[in-house]
N, C-alpha and C positions, 0 to 999 in steps of 0.2 A: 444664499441658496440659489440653486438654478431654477429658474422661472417656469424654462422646459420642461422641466420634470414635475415638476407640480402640474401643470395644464399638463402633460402626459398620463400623470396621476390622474386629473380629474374625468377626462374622458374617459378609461381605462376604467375603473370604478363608478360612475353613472355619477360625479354631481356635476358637471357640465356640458351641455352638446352645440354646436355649433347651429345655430336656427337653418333650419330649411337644407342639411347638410344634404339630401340625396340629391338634391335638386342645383347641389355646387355654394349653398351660404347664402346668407344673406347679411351685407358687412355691420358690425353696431347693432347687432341681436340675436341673445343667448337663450336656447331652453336650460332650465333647469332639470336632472335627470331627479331618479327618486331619492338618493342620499344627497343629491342639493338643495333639494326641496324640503325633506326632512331636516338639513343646517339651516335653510333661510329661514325657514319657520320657525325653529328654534328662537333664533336671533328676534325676529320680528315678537316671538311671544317671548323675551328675558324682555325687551324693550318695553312694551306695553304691562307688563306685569311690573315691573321696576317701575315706569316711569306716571302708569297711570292708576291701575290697579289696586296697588300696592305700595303707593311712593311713601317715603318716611320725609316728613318736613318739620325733623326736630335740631334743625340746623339751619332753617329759614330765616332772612333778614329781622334783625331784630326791631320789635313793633307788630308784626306779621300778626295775621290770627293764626290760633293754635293748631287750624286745619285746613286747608286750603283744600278746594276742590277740581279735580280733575276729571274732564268728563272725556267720551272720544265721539269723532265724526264719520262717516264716509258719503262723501258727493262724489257729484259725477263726472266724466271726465270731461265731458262736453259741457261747457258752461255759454251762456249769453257772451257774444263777443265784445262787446259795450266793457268787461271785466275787464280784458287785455287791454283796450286803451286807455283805461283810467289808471290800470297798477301800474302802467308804462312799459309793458313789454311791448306792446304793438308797434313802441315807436323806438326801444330801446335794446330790446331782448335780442342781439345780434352778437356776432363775431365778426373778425377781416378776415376777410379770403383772396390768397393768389391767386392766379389760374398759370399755366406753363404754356407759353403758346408752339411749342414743339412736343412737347410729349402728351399735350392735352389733359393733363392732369390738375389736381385743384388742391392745393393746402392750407394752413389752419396760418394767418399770417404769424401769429405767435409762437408756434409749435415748429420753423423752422430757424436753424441754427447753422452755425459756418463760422469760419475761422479766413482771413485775408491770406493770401500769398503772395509771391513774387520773385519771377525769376527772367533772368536779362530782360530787366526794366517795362516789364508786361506784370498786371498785378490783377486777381480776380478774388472777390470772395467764394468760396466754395460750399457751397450748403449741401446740409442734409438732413434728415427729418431723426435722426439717432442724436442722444448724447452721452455723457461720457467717455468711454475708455471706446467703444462701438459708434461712436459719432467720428473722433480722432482719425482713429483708423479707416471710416469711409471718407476723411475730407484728405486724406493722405494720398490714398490710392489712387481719388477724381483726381486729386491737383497733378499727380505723376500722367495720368493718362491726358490730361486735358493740355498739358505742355510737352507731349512725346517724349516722355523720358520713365528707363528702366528703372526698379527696383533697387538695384545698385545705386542710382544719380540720386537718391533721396534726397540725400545731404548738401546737393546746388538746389532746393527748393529754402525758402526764405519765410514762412511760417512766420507770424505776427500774434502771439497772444495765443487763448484759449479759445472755446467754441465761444460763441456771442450770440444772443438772439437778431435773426433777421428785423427784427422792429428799428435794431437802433443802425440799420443801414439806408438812407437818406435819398439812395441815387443806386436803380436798381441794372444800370448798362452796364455795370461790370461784375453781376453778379450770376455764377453758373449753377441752375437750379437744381433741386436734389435729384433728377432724373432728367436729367437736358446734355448737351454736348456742348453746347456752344452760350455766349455772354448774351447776357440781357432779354432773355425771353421769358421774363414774368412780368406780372400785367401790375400795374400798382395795386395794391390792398382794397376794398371794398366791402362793405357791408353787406352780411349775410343775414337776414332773420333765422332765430332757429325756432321758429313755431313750426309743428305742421297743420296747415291747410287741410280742412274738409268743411263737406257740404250735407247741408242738415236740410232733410223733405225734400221733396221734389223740384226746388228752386236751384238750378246747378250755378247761378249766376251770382253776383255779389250778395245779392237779397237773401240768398243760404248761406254765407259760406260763415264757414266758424274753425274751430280750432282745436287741437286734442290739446291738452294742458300741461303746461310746462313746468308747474308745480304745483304738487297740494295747499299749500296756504291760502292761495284766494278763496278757495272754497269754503275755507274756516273764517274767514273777514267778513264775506255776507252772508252769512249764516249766524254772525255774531251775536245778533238781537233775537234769530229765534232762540237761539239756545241759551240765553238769558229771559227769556219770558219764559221760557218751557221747563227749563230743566232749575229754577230758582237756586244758583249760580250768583256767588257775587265776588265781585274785587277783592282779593285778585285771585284768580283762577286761569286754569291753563282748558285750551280745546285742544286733544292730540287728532293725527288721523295718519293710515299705513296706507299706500294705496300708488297704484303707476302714473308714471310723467313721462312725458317723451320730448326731447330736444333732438331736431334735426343736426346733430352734430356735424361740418364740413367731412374732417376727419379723426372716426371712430380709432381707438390703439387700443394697445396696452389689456388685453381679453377685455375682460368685464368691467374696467375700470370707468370706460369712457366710452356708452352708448348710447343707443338712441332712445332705447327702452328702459328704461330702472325703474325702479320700485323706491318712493321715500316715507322717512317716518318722524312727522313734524309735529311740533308742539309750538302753537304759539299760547303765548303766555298775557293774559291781562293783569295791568295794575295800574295802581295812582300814579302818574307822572312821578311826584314826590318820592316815591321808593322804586326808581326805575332801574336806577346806576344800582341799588346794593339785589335788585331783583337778580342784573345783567351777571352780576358778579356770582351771586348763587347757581346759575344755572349753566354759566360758563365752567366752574368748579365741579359741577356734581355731573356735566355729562362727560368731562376727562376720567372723574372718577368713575364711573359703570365700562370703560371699556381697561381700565386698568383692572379692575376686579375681573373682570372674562379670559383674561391672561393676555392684554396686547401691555405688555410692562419695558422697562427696559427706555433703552436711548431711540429705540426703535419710531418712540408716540412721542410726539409733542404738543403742546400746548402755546400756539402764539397769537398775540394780537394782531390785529391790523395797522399798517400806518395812515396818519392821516391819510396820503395820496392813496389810498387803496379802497379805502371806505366810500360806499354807494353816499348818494347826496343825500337820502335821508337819515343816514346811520348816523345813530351819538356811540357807537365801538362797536365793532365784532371782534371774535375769536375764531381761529379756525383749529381744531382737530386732525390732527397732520401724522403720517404714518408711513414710514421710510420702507417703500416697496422696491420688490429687487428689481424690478425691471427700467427705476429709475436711478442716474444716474449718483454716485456716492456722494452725500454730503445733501439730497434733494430729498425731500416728501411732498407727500398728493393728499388731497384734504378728501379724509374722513367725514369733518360734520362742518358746519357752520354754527357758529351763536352768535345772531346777532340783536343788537340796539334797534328797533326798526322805527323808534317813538311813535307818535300818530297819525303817520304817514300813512296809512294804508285804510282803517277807520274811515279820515277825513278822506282818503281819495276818493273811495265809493259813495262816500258822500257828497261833496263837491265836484271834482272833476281830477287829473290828471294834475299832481302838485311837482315843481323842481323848486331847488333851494336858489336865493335870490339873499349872497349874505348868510343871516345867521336864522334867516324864517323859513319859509314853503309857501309856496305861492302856485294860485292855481293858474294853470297854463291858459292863452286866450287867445281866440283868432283877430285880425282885423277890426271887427265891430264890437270886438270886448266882451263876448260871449265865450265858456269854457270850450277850449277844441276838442276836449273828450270831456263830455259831461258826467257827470256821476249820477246817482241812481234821483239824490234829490231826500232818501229817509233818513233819519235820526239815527246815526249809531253811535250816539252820545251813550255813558251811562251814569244814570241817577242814583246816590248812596242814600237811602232813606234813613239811615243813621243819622250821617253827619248834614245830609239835605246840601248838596253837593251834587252839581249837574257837571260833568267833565267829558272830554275823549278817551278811553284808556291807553295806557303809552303800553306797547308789544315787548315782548321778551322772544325769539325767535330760537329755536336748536331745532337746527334741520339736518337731518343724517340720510345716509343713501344704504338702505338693506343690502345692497348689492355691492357697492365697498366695502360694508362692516363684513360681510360674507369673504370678500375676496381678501381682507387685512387676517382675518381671524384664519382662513386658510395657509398664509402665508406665514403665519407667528406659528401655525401649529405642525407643517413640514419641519420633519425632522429624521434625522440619518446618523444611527449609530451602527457599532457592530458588538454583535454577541456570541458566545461559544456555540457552535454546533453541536449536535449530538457525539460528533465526535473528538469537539472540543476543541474545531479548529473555529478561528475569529467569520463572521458573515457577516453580511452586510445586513443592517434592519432599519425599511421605511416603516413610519407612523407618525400620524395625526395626533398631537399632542393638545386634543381640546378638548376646552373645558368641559365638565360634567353637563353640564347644565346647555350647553351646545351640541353636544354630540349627537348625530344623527340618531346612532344607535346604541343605545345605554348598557347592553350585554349580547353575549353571544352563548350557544348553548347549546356544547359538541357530548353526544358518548363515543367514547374511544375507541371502541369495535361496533360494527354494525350486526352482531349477537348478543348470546346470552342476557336478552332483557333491557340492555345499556338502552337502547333505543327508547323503548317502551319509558322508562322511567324519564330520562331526557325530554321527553316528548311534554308528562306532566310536566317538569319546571318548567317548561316552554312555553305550557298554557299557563299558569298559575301567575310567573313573570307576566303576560302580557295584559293582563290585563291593571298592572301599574305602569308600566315601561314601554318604549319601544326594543321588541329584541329581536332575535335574527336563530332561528335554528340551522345547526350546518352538521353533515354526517359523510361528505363525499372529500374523502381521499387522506394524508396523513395528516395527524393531529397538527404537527408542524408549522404545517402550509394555509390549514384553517387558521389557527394564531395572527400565520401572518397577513393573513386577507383582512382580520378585523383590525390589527394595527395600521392599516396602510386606510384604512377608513376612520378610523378613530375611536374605536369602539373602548371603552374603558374598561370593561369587564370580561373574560371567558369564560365560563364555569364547565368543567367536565366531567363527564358523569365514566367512572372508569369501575373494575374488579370490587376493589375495596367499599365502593356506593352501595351493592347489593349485598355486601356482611357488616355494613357499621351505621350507613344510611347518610353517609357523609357523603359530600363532593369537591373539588377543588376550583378555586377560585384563584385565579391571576390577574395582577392591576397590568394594564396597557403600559404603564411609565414605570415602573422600578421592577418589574419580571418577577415579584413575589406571588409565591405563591401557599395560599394556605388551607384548609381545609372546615368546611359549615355543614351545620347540619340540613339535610335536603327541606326542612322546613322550615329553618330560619332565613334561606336563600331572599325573601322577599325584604326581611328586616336587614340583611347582613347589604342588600344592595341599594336600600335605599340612604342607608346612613352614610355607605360611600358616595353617594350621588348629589347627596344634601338636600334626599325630598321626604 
């Protein structure tokens, strides 16, 4: 699909706006209009209904108790900064950054790409911040203009391989950067933090300063022991929580995929060390399944592991949730969720202090005089099974998803373009949003075909009687047609129209969004006839 057209589609219909758009944007942050807002929420409530709510664990590791309990959180976003140094972000939570020193501009070191050339015995690699087919073709046109040669002289240009990521170029004098003229004006690679900085009370100096949070799980680490004294909660059980994270991103792409602002929806999971690996594996399994059932099917989702070299030092496995967006290049996917291993790293860090692996243990990190360089809090977040009379740490299960990819995936699987007969029977072109029930901003639409004889009036009741099970949408301005195709190009799964034949039979007609049937209920069963299609 073309990407344009979607993000054409989204502004155009109210689920995306560009933040701060009168004022010229603001790069790495999105509003949600009201049908984006009505699909995030969707999403956000299948998740928490699905995964906490309402979870089924008749396919939990065997041994399991028969009911495990899921409870949820929401902290805040500002936490003690003492957090960050002990989970290891403060000293960890970073990207590499180039800088251009001719264009003055700043990129993600890993996010650029380029391909070597060479022509009468001068060789440059050529970067660009694109890849694929749109990468090629910009390192095509740099290397023609960057060696003064036309369009025709393609063919004396000496091309070396495909793109390649800037990372595995060693010696950056001969490299011409995505927006430069000339060799070797990027700065070597450096570490960026991506927290953002702010200052808490009236102390603008270090003695304030703290952090907006970079992820919801810490908040569910130290909270771990109120919520097992409070809420009597025992091994193993999951703490979920939906709620915003901000990472200073270098540079933001790709719409919504990669900003500064999102929204995540995490579940960490306690249990026995002892049933961690078959915990890891149930919860790696069941959140591939919940985005399979919402309609992201197909070669599209993947499901893969990590390799050793890729896994964090505390991880015993992740998996990543991976979803082949058009705007990346063919044959690539951009991670949907994370599931990872996170063992009792995290427990013991706020416990003790700031642990790295040393070998096959964890070890708390220590200055000079052998004291923790980030200390931990110093409390107990052991827990005790008064069953088995068993004092342990519990080892974590992690699936951390971002609302705002699952929003921008489930968008992209549900663009869709066919063509159908006209009124008069010639072929047209027809967008719609091919999603799921159970996503759908708006669950029905609820036109009378003439703005007389009554149509109205009658309309009006479905209208009310609908809304208060559904979200639905009344529409009465211009031809039936075109209202059709307003709710397909949203997603709307239902039209019902109240026409002639409604005020002699008391019937109405009802059209699915995906197969153009259409058939005819009674005006009082419309409430039964629409939820059975909806699955509520």
């Amino acid at each position: 699909m073309d990407m344009d057209k979607l993000v054409s589609l989204c502004k155009r219909r109210g689920f995306l706006f560009q933040s701060s758009e009168i004022y010229g944007g603001l790069n790495g942050f999105w509003d949600y209009g009201p049908l984006g807002t009505e699909l995030k929420r969707n999403i956000k409530e299948a998740w928490w209904r699905d995964m906490i709510t309402g979870h089924d664990d008749l396919d939990a590791p065997a041994g399991a108790p028969s009911a495990f309990q899921m409870v949820g959180l929401d902290s805040t976003i500002i936490m003690h900064p003492q957090i960050w140094k002990c989970s290891g972000h403060y000293d960890l939570f970073h990207d590499f950054m180039v800088d251009c020193r001719e264009s003055k501009k700043r990129y993600r070191h890993d996010q650029v790409r380029g391909r070597w050339v060479s022509y009468q015995g001068k060789r440059a690699f050529v970067a660009t911040q694109f890849g694929g087919d749109e990468g090629l073709a910009e390192t095509e046109q740099k290397g023609l203009k960057f060696f003064g040669l036309r369009a025709k002289d393609a063919e004396r240009l000496a091309w070396e391989g495909d793109l390649i990521s800037l990372t595995k170029v060693a010696d950056f004098a001969e490299v011409l950067g995505p927006d430069a003229k000339a060799l070797g004006t990027l700065t070597p690679p450096r570490e960026f933090n991506l927290m953002f900085k702010t200052y808490v009370g009236a102390l603008s100096g270090e003695e304030g300063a703290a952090f907006l949070r970079p992820e919801t799980a810490q908040g569910i680490f130290v909270n771990f022991k109120n919520v097992v004294d409070s809420s009597r909660v025992s091994v193993p059980f999951g703490i979920a929580q939906v709620g915003k994270s901000f990472r200073n991103e270098i540079t933001p792409r790709n719409f919504t995929f990669r900003s500064r602002e999102f929204e995540q929806m995490e579940i960490e999971f306690f249990c026995h060390p002892s049933q961690s690996a078959d915990w890891y594996k149930y919860w790696r399994d069941r959140r591939y399944r919940w985005y399979t059932e919402l309609g992201l099917a197909g070669d599209r989702l993947i499901l893969r592991d990590h390799h050793q070299d890729e896994l964090s030092h505390y991880s015993c496995g992740t998996a990543d949730i991976e979803y082949a967006f058009p705007f990346l290049p063919p044959g690539e996917f951009g991670e949907l969720e994370g599931i990872a291993h996170r063992g009792d790293f995290d427990l013991r860090s706020h416990m003790e202090g700031k642990l790295v692996r040393e070998g096959d243990t964890l070890v708390v990190v220590k200055d000079a005089e052998g004291k923790p360089r980030h200390r931990g809090s110093g409390k107990d977040l052991s827990y005790y099974d008064d069953i088995t009379r068993e004092r342990f740490i519990p080892h974590v299960i992690e699936p951390s998803a971002g609302a705002d990819r699952a929003t921008l995936a489930f968008l992209c699987e549900a663009y869709t373009e066919d063509k159908v007969p006209d009124e008069n029977g010639n072929p047209r072109e027809r967008v719609f949003l091919k999603l799921h029930p159970r996503l759908a901003p708006v669950k029905a639409a609820v036109f009378p075909l003439v703005k007389k004889d009554g149509m109205p009036e009658v309309a009006q009741k479905i209208y009310r009687d609908l809304k208060k099970h559904f979200n639905v949408y009344y529409d009465e301005k211009g031809a039936v047609g075109r209202r059709y195709a307003r709710q397909d190009e949203i997603g709307t799964p239902y039209c019902i129209t109240v026409d002639g034949e409604t005020l002699t039979s008391g019937t109405v007609t009802i059209r699915d969004r995906d197969t153009l049937k259409q058939w005819r209920v009674k005006v009082d069963d419309c409430v039964a006839e629409l939820s059975k299609g909806l699955g509520g």
